[in-house]
N, C-alpha and C positions, 0 to 999 in steps of 0.2 A: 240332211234336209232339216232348215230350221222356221220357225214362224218369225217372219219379219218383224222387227220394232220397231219400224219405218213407215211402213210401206202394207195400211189394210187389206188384209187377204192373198200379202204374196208369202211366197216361202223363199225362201234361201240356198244356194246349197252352190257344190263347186262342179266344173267342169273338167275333167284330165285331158286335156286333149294334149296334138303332138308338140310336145317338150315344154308345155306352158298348162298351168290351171286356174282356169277363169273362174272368178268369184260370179256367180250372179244369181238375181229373184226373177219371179216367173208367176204367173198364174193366168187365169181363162181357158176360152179356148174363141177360135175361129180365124181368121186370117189376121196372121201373124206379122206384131209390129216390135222393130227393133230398138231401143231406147239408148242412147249414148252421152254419156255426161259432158264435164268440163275439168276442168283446173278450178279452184281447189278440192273440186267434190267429190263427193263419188255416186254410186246407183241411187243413193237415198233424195237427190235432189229429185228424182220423180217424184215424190210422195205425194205431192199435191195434184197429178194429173193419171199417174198409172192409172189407180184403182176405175177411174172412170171412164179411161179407157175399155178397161175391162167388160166394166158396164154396158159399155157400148157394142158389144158383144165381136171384142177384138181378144188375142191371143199376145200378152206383152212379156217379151222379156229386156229387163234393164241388166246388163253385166258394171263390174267395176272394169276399165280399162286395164290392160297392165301395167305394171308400175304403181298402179292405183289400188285406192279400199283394201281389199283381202285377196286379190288377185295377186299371181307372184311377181316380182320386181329381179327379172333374172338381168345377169351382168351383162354389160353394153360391151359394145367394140371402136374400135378408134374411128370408125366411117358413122358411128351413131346408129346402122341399119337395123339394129334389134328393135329401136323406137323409131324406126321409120312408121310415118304414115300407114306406108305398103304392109308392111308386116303386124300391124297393130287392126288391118282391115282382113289380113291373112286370119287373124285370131275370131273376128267374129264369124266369118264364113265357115269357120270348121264349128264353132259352138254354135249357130244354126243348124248346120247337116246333123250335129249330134242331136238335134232336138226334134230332128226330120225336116226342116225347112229346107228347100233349095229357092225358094223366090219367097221374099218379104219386103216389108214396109221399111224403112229408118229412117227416124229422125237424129240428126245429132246437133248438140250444144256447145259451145267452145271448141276444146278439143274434141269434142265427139265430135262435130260438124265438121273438121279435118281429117277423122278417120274415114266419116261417112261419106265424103265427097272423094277420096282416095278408093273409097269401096264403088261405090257405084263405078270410076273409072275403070279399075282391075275386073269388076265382075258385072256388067252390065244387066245379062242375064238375070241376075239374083235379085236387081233391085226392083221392085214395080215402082215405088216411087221413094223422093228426098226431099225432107225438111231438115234445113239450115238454121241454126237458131243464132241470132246476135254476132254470126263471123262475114268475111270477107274473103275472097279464095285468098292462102297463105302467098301465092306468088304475088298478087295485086296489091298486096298489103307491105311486102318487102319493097319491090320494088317503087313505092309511090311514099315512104316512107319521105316524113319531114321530120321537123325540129319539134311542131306540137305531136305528134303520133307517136316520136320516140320518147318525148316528156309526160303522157298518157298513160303511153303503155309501157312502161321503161324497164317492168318485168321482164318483156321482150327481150332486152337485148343485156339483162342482168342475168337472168340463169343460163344462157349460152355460153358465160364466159368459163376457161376452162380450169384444168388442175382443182376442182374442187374450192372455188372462191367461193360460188353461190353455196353449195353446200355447209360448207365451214359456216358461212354467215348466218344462213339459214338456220341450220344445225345449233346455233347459240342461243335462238328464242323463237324454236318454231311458232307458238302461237302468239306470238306478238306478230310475226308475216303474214298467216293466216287472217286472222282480224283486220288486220291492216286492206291485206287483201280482198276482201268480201265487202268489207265496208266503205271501201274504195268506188268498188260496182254497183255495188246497189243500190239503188233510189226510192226505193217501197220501205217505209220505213217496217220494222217487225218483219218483214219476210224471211230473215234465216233466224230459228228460234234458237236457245240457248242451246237444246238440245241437240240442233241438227249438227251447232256448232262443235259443241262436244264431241259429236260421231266423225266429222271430218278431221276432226283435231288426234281420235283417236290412233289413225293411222300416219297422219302429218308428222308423228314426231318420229315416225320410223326413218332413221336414218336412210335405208334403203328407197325407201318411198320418197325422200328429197331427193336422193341421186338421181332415182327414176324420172320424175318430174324434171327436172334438169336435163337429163338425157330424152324427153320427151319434146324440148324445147328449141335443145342443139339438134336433133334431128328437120326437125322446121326451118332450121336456119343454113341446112346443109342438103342430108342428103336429099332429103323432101326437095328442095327448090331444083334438084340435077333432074329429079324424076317430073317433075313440074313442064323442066326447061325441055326436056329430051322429045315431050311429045307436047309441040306447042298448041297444036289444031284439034288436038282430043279433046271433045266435051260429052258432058253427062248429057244421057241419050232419056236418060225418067225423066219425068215430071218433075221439077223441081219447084219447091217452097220457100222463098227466105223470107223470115221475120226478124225484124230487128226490135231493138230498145229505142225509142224516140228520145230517153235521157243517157244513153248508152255512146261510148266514144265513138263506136262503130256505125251506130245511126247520126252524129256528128260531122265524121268525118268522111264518109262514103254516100254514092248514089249506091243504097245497097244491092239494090235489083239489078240496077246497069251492071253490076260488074259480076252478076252470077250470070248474067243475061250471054258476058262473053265467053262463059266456063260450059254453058246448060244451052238447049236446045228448047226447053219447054218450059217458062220461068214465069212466077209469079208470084209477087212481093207484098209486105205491110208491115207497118209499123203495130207495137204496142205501146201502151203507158206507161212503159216502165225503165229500169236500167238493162242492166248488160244480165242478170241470171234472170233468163224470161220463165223458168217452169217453176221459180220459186218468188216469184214478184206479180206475174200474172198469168196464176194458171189456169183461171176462167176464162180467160179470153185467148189463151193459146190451146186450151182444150177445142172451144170453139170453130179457132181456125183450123186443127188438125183433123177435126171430124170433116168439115168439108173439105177437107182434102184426100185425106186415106181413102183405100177403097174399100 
């Protein structure tokens, strides 16, 4: 267990759980809320909202996803199903029970908002409620897929491709993609500091950590969408939250509500000022809304 460089007042440290070890920080106490990053980041994009969380006399843990941060990046299979959605929301259910939770809060962000809407599906029980930060459900977003969406988000449909193309690419100047990538998103200007970027970049150039990312990606674009298809009528039974970026592609291109509205049973929406990384563009005002919302 280590003291955060990030992230005031948390500690650090890993989780062994079965056949995977989750990186994650942790501190407080009282009912307990789940934090889930995105693409390119990792746990450290909390920074500007945990702690006050905490404040708020909540019980937070932020994990790095697998694949991601200092979390392991173990070897994929030809179906992608390691970096399924389903298995990647398998990983926080067991790093909760280790921590004594069986029922919490989560929000997630990018990709975390893809795990966490996979979670809430697989374990309904576990969720009291869901915030969505700047996505769209992944099947809504494939299928309704245009010419501007695929020229947006072109990420999308670059690290799915296979045999280690994005890799190789990637792998030749990771932080020139990184940058590229971040700077792409965000709209606030100064919101990712040099440092933060440094700390993202620190694991980005782990060759394993592109693979993983890639196979994070292809899974989105496979098996995720069979489990998507297989159970058309299943909706999230929590509360659900989505907030978007008002300058974010996703708040562009999407009724965002409408279409968690078809995913969730209990939905309710808003825009911020900002781009697509809402907890590091604006975390007063997403701090705000999550308090009224968490219980």
């Amino acid at each position: 267990m280590t003291v955060s460089r990030f992230i005031d007042g948390f500690t650090v440290q890993k989780a062994a759980l079965s056949g995977i070890t989750i990186n994650y920080a942790s501190a407080g106490t009282g009912p307990p809320v789940l934090l889930l990053h995105g693409h390119p980041q990792t746990h450290i994009v909390w920074r500007g909202i945990a702690p006050q969380l905490v404040a708020a006399g909540y019980q937070v843990i932020a994990p790095d996803l697998r694949g991601y941060g200092d979390s392991d990046k173990p070897a994929s299979d030809a179906a992608h199903l390691t970096y399924s959605k389903r298995v990647m929301a398998q990983d926080q259910i067991a790093l909760m029970a280790s921590l004594g939770h069986d029922r919490f809060a989560v929000v997630g962000h990018d990709r975390g908002g893809r795990v966490a809407h996979r979670l809430a599906l697989d374990f309904p029980d576990a969720v009291e409620r869901l915030a969505v930060l700047d996505i769209a459900p992944t099947l809504t977003m494939y299928d309704r897929t245009d010419q501007e969406f695929a020229t947006r988000y072109f990420w999308w449909f670059f690290l799915i491709q296979p045999d280690g193309l994005p890799e190789k690419m990637i792998g030749s100047d990771p932080e020139y993609f990184l940058r590229r990538h971040i700077a792409g998103q965000v709209k606030v200007e100064g919101a990712v500091s040099e440092e933060a970027i440094a700390e993202y970049l620190r694991t980005y150039r782990d060759p394993a950590t592109i693979h993983a990312i890639c196979e994070d990606y292809r899974a989105s674009a496979s098996i995720d969408l069979e489990h998507d298809r297989a159970e058309p009528d299943r909706r999230v039974t929590a509360p659900l939250l989505a907030i978007w970026g008002e300058k974010s592609v996703v708040g562009a291109l999407y009724d965002v509500e409408a279409t968690w509205q078809e995913k969730a049973e209990q939905v309710k929406g808003c825009a911020l000022p900002c781009g697509h990384a809402i907890p590091e563009e604006a975390p007063d005002a997403l701090l705000e809304k999550l308090l009224g919302f968490l219980p």
